[in-house]
N, C-alpha and C positions, 0 to 999 in steps of 0.2 A: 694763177691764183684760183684758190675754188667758190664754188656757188656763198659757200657757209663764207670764207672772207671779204669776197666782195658785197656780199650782201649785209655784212656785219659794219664794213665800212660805212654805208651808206644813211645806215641808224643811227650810226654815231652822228650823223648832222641833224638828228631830231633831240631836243634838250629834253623832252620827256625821257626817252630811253637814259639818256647817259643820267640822268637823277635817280630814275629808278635802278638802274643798273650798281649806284653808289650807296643809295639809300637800302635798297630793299635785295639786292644782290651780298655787296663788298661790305657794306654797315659803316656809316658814318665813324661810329664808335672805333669798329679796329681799323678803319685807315687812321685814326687820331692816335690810338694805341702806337699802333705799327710806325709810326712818323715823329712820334713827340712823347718827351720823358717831363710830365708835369715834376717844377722843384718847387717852384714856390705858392703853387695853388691847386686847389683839387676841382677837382671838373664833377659839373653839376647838373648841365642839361649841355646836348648838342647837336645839330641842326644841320643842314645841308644848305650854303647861303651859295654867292654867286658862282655858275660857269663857264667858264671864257671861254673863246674861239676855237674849235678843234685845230690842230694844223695833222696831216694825214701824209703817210709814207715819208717820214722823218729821219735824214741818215744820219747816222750817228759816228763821228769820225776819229779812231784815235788816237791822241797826240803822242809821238815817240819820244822820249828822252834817255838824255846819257850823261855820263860825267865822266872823268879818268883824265888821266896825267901822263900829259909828255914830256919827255926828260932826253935832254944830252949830255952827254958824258965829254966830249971834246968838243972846240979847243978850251972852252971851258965849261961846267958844269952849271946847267940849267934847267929847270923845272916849272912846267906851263899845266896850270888847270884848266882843265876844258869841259864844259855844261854844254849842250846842243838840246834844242827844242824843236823840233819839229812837226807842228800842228797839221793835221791831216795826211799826217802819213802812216798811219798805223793802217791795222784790223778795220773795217766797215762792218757797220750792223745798220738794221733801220725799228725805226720806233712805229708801229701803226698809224697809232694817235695817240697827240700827244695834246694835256692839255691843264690848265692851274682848275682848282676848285678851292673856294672856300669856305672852312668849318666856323660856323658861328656857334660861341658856348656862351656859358654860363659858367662863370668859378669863382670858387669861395675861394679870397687871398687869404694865405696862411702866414703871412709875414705884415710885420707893422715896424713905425719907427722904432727908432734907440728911445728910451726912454731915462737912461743912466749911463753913464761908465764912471768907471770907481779903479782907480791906480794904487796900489801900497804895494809894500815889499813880502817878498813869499813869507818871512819870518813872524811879520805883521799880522798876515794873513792865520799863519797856522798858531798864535799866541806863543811865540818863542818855541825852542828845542832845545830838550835837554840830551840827548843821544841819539846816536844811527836809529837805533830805534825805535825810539818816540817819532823821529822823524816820517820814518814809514807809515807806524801808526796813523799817524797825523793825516799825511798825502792820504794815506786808505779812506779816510770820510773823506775826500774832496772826489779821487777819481777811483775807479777798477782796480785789480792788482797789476793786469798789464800794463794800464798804461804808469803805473807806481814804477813798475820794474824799467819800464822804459825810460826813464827820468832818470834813474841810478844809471842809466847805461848809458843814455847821453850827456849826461853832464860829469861820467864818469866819478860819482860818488862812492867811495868805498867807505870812511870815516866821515865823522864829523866837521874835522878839518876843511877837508875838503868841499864842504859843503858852505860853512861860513864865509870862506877866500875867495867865493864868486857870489854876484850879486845878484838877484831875483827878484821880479817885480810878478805880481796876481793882475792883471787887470780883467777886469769882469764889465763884461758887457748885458748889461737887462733891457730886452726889450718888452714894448708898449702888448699887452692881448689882442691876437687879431680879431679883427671886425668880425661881428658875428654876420652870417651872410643873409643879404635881402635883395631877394629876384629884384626888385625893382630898382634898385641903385645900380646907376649907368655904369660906376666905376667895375662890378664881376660882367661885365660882357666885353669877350675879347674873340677877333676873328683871325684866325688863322689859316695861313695860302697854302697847299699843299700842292704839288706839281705831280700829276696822274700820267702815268707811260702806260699803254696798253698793247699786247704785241697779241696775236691773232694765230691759233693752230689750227692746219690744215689735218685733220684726223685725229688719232688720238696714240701721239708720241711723248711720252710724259720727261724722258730720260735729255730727249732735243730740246725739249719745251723747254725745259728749267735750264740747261746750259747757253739756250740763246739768252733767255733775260737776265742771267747773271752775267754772261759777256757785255751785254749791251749797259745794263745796270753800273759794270766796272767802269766803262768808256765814259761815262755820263757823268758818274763821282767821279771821277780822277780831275773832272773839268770844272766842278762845283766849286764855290766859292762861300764860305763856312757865314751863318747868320745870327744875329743877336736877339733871342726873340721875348718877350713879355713873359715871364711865369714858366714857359719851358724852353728845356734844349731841345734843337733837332735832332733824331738820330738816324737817320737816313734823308737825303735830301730830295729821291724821288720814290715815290710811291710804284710799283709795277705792279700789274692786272692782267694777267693771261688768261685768253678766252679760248673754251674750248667748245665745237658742236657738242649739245645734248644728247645728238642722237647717234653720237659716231662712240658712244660707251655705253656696250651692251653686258650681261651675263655672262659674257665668254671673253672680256676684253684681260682680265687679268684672271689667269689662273686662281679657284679656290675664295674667287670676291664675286658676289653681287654688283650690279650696275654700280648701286646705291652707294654698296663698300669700299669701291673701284673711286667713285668722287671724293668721298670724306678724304681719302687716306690721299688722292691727291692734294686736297685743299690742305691737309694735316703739314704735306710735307712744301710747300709752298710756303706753307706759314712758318715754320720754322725760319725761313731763309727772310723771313720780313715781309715776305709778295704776299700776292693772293692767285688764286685760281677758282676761274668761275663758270659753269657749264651753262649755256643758256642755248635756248631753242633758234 
């Protein structure tokens, strides 16, 4: 190992660094981005609250699987399915540090109760039909033309006939106006675990870098186990943070880029893939 990993390890057991390194490094914000798809609420302020234990030099092991069928053919004909699982037998990768943090927000809920449902028949609905179409007409104030056309094509309408001989119900759901939002009401603050993997580069290998953490990244979701969460989905279940020395990316490190240009365009292409990448002294 070199100077820059060992010594980077050793930081990570001071909680000022690893805050500032989230906060003012990686940004609260797009590890929240990068992790979670708000559905039913918009995010309104957000904070860097608790962080847990580092655990350090973390291996990461991957589990093999298979499936396929055996079959015989005499003295009589038989066919066996076969799954095999094999936990720790794959590929090895290791995680630097590994460790949860969590975001505390602020968010205005965009969803409220049912306030109505209301059941009639499509016929009801659209004040009777006199023809094919009237009909179309009709669906045209309710939805789009697509989804119009898509109705004639699933319920395969070509005539009127056809339309009458099956039977259709409107039901309409109205809901209640969401709560307009007050920082002070308990119910918009929700906190959110994020699990932070951080793997550590010895120089400056950009092409290595990103192929270890998406290997290791692969080994880790394959083992994940999918969560239900308040207001958003997960979209990735770990966060990765690849660090790189400051000082090991100079003017000359990438043809035709600046230091400066040589960072952004890694951090650009890290971000892409969901990660981050962070050059620190």
């Amino acid at each position: 190992m070199s100077a820059f990993v060992d010594g980077t390890l050793l930081r990570f057991t001071q909680d000022d660094f690893v805050a500032g390194l989230l906060t003012n490094g990686v940004g609260v914000g797009a590890i929240f981005n990068a992790a979670f798809e708000a559905t039913d609420v918009q995010l309104q302020s957000i904070a860097l609250g608790h962080i847990s234990a580092r655990s350090y030099k973390v291996p990461a092991f991957e589990t093999v699987r298979s499936s396929g069928t055996d079959e015989r053919i005499v003295p009589d004909t038989q066919r066996v399915r076969k799954e095999r699982v094999l936990p720790r037998f794959g590929r090895l990768d290791w995680v630097d540090v590994a460790f949860d943090a969590v975001l505390t927000t602020k968010v205005q809920i965009l969803v409220a109760p049912l306030q109505s449902v209301t059941v009639e028949t499509l016929e009801q609905k659209l004040g009777g039909v006199a023809s094919i179409a009237d009909l179309r007409t009709k669906l045209l104030t309710l939805y789009p033309p697509s989804v119009v056309d898509a109705i004639f094509t699933k319920l395969r309408i070509t005539t009127l006939d056809d339309f009458e001989r099956q039977h259709h119900l409107f039901v309409e759901l109205v809901g209640a106006a969401p709560p307009a939002f007050d920082l002070n009401d308990p119910r918009t603050q929700r906190d959110y675990t994020v699990s932070i993997r951080v793997k550590m580069v010895d120089g400056f290998d950009v092409a290595n870098a990103l192929q270890s953490a998406k290997l290791c990244r692969s080994i880790l979701e394959h083992e994940a186990i999918p969560d239900s969460l308040n207001g958003v989905s997960r979209i990735v279940p770990y966060i990765f943070v690849t660090l790189f020395a400051d000082a090991a990316v100079t003017d000359t490190s990438l043809p035709g880029q600046t230091a400066a240009q040589a960072k952004t365009a890694v951090q650009a292409l890290f971000g892409a893939e969901r990660m981050f990448a962070q050059f620190i002294n």
